[in-house]
TIMIDREN-875868 format. One record per residue (C-alpha): residue in one letter; x, y, z; residue number from 0. Coordinates in steps of 0.1 Angstrom, whole numbers. Layout:
<sites>
- code; X; Y; Z; pos
- A; X; Y; Z; NUM
...
</sites>
This chain:
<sites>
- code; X; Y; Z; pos
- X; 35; -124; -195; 0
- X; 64; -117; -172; 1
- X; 42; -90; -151; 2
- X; 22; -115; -140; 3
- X; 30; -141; -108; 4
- X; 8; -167; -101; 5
- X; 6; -172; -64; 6
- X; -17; -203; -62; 7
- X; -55; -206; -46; 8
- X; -63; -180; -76; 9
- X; -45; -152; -66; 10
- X; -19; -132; -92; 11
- X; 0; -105; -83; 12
- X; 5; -77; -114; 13
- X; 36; -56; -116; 14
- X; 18; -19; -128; 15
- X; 54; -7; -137; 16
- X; 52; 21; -116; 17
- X; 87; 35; -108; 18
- X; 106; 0; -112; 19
- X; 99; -32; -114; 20
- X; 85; -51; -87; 21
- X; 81; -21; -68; 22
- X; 40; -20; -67; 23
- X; 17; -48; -71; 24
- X; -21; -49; -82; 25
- X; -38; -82; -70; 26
- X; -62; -103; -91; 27
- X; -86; -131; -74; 28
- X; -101; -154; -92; 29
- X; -124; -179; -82; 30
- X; -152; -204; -95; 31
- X; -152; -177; -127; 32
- X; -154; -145; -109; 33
- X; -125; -120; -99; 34
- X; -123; -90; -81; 35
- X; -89; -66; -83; 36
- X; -76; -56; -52; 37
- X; -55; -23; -57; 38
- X; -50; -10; -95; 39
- X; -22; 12; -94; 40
- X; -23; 40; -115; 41
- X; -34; 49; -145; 42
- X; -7; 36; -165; 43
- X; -12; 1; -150; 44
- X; -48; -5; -165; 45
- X; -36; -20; -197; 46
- X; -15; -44; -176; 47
- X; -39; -56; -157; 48
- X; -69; -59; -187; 49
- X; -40; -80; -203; 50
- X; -39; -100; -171; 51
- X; -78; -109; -178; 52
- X; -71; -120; -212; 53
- X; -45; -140; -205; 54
- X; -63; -163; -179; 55
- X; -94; -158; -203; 56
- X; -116; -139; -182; 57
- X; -141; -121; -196; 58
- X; -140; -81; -185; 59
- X; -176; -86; -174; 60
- X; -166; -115; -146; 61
- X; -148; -87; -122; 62
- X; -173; -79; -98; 63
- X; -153; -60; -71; 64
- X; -124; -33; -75; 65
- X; -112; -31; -41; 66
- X; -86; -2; -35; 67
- X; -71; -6; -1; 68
- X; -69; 28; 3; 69
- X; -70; 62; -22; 70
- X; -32; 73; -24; 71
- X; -24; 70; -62; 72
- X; 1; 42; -64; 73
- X; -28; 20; -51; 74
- X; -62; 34; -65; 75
- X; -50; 65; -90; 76
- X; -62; 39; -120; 77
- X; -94; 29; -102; 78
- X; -116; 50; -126; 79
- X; -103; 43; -159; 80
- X; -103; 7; -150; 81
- X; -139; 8; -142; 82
- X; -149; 26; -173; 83
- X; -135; -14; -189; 84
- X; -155; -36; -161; 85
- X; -190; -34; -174; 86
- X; -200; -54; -140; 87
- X; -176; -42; -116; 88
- X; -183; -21; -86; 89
- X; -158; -6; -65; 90
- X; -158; -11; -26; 91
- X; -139; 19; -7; 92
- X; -132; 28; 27; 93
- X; -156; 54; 37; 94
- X; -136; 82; 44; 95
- X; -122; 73; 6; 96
- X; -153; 73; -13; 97
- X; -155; 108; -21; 98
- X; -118; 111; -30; 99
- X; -132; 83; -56; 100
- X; -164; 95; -70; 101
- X; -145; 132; -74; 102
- X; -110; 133; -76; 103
- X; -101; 166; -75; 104
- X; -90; 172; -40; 105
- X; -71; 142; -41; 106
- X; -57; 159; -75; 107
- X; -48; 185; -60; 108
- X; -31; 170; -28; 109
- X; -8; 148; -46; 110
- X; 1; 180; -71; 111
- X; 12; 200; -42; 112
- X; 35; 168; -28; 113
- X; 48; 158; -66; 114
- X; 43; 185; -87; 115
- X; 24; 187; -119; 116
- X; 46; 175; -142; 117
- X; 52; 144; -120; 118
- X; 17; 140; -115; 119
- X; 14; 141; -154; 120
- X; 38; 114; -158; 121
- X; 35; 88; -132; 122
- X; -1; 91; -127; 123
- X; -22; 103; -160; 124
- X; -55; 122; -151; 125
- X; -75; 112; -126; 126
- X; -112; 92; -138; 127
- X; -140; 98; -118; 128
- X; -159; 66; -106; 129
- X; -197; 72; -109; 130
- X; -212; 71; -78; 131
- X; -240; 43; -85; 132
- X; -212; 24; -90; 133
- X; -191; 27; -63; 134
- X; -200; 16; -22; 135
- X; -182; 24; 12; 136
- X; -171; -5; 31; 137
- X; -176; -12; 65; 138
- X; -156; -28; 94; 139
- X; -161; -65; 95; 140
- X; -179; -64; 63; 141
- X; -182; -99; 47; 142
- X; -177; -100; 4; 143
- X; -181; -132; -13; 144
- X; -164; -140; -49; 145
- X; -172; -167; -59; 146
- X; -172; -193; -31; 147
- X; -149; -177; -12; 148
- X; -149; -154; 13; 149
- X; -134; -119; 20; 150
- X; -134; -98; 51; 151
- X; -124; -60; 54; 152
- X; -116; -43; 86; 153
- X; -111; -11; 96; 154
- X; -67; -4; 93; 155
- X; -57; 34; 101; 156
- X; -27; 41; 109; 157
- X; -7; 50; 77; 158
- X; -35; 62; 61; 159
- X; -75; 66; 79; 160
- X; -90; 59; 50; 161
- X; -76; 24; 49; 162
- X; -91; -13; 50; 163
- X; -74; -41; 45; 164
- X; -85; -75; 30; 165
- X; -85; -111; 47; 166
- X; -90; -143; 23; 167
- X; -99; -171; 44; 168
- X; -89; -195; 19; 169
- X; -51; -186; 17; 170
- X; -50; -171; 50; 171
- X; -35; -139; 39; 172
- X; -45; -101; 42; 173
- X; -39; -78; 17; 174
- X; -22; -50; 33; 175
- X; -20; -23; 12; 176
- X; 2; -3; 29; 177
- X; -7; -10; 62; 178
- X; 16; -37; 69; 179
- X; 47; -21; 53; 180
- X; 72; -25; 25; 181
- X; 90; -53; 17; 182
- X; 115; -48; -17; 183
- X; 127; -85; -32; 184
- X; 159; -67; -38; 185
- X; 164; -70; -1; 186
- X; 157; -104; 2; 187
- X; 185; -126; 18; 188
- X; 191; -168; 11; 189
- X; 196; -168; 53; 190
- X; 167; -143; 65; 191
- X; 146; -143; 37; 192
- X; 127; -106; 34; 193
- X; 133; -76; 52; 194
- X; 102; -50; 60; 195
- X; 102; -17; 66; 196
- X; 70; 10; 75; 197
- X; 59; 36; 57; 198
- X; 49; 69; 71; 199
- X; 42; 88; 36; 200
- X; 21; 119; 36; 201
- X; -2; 132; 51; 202
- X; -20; 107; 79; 203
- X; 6; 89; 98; 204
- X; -5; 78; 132; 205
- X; 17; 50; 152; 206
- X; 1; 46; 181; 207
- X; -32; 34; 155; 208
- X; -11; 15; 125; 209
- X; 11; -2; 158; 210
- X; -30; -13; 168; 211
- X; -38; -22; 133; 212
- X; -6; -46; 126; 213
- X; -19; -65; 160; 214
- X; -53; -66; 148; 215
- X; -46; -84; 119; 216
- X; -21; -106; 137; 217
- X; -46; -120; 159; 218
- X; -55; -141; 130; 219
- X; -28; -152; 126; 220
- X; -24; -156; 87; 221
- X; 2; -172; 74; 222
- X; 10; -146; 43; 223
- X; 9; -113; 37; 224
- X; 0; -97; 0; 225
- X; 21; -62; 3; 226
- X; 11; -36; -25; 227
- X; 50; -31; -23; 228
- X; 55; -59; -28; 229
- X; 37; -88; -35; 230
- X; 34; -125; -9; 231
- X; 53; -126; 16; 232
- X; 56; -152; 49; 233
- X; 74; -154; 78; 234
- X; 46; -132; 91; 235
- X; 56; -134; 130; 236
- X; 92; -123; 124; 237
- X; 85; -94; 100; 238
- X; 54; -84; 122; 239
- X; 77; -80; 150; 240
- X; 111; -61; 129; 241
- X; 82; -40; 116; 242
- X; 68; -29; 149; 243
- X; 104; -25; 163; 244
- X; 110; 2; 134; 245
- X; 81; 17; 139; 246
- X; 91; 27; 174; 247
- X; 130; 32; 165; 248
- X; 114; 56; 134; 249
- X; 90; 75; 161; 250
- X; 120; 80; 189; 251
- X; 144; 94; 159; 252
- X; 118; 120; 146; 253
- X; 110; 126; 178; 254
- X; 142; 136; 190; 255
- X; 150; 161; 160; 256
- X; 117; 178; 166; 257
- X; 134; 212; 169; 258
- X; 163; 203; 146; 259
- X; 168; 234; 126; 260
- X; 169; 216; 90; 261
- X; 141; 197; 98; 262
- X; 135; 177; 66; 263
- X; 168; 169; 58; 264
- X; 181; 155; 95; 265
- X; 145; 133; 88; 266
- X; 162; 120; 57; 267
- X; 193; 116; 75; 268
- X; 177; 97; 102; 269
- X; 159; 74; 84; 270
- X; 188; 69; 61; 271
- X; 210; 59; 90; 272
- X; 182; 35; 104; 273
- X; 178; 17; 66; 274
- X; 214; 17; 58; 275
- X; 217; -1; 96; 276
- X; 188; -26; 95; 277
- X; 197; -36; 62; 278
- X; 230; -44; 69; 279
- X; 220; -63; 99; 280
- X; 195; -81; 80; 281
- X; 227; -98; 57; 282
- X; 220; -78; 28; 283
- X; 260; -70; 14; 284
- X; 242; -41; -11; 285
- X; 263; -13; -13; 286
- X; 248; 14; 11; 287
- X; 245; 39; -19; 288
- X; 226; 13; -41; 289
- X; 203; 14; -4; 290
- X; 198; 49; -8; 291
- X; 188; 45; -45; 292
- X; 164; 24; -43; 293
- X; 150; 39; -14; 294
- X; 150; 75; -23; 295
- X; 119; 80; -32; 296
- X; 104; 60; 3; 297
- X; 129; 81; 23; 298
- X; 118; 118; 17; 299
- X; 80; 109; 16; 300
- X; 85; 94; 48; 301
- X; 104; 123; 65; 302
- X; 74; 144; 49; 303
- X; 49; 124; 66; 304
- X; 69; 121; 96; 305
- X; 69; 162; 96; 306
- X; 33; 163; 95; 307
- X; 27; 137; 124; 308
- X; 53; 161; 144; 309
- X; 32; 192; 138; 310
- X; -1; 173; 145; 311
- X; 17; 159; 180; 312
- X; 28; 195; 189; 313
- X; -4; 207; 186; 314
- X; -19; 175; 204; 315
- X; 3; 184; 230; 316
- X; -10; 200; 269; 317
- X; 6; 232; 273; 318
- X; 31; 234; 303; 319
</sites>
């Protein structure tokens, strides 16, 4: 099946087929006969990712953990209609998450006012509940075994603060979620290898905390990354430092058009400009408006979020 890519010690990545291909990534671990999924995508996905079980002949009733590494739909919107097919499965959450999980309809209803109904129709299906017997909060430092190996969760705010992310000792990799960026193959160059880029999508976007998260998982120091968007990557110490450098060159550019009257759009020509530049710098000879394509979507939910974190600074802000 070509939506599945074996990445060795167990671990496949799935493409859900969400937007394009190879754009998001559900994770399946297997081990010793057991599996857990980490992220689901959305609804649409959960055909793709049952196949995925019957193709490496897995029973449904051998997942024991759905892990979503944080509730935004691309990464968890399929979470309850994949449950309703894992007799054994529980899902493990972030706690701030949970009740987005068990009832969906705020989280419904915030993505509807971002996307738009019919959007929300057709990229995401209706949101399942998760029964709550069936579903647990993680905790910082919390310790999961599948199998006979071992799984860690910690604590990761910054792009979102209901966010964990997932270390596996075995392959010493974290499953980032969005946490640790995006990373599009198109990008990829034969002399750099892949390009990174962070994401400050609606509505939680804090830099000062996703700048301490990317360090935290750093200090152990793992030698892959498994990116919802998308899949392994390596050269972890070169991409950990392009990704904190944007992060800063993103924050001074938003910064700076605070007060710009066309807010929005000089935040999508701002980021735009940044891409367009750190792509080319990266060796990537892609035509800048093929950039912008395939970007478009990243680039005005980013100046969204970025619009947000303004009005939440402002107000942060001591009065003169």
């Amino acid at each position: 099946m070509d939506f599945i890519e074996p990445l060795g010690e167990g671990l496949y990545a799935i493409d859900t087929g969400f937007q394009r291909p190879r754009f998001d990534a559900a994770f399946l671990l297997v081990d010793s006969g057991r599996a857990a999924f980490i992220d689901t995508g959305t609804n649409h996905a959960v055909p793709r990712l049952l196949a995925a079980l019957e193709h490496l002949g897995l029973a449904r009733d051998a997942v024991d953990w759905v892990i979503p590494t944080h509730v935004h739909l691309d990464h968890a919107g399929g979470a309850g209609l994949l449950m309703r097919e894992l007799p054994a499965a529980r899902l493990l959450v972030h706690p701030r998450g949970m009740r987005h999980m068990v009832d969906p309809s705020v989280l419904w209803a915030g993505a509807t006012a971002v996307y738009g109904e019919e959007e929300m129709q057709r990229s995401y299906g209706q949101l399942v509940a998760v029964p709550a017997e069936r579903a647990e909060a993680s905790h910082d430092g919390q310790r999961l075994a599948i199998g006979t190996r071992t799984l860690t969760l910690i604590d990761t705010p910054g792009h979102a603060r209901h966010h964990h992310c997932i270390w596996d000792e075995r392959s010493r990799g974290w499953f980032t979620g969005d946490t640790f960026g995006l990373s599009y193959r198109e990008f990829d160059t034969a002399a750099q290898g892949p390009w990174i880029m962070p994401t400050s999508t609606p509505v939680q976007f804090e830099p000062e905390a996703l700048r301490r998260s990317i360090e935290r998982m750093m200090s152990f120091e793992p030698a892959c990354m498994y990116l919802t968007h998308y899949a392994r990557i390596g050269e972890v110490p070169r991409l950990a430092a392009l990704l904190l450098d944007e992060i800063d060159e993103t924050v001074a550019m938003a910064s700076a058009l605070r007060s710009a009257p066309d807010r929005h759009e000089a935040l999508k020509a701002g980021l735009s400009a940044i891409y367009l530049h750190r792509v080319a710098e990266h060796g990537c000879d892609m035509p800048p408006q093929r950039v912008l394509e395939l970007l478009e979507l990243d680039i005005e939910l980013n100046a969204q979020g970025l619009a947000i974190w303004l009005g939440r600074s402002a107000r942060k802000a001591p009065a003169s």
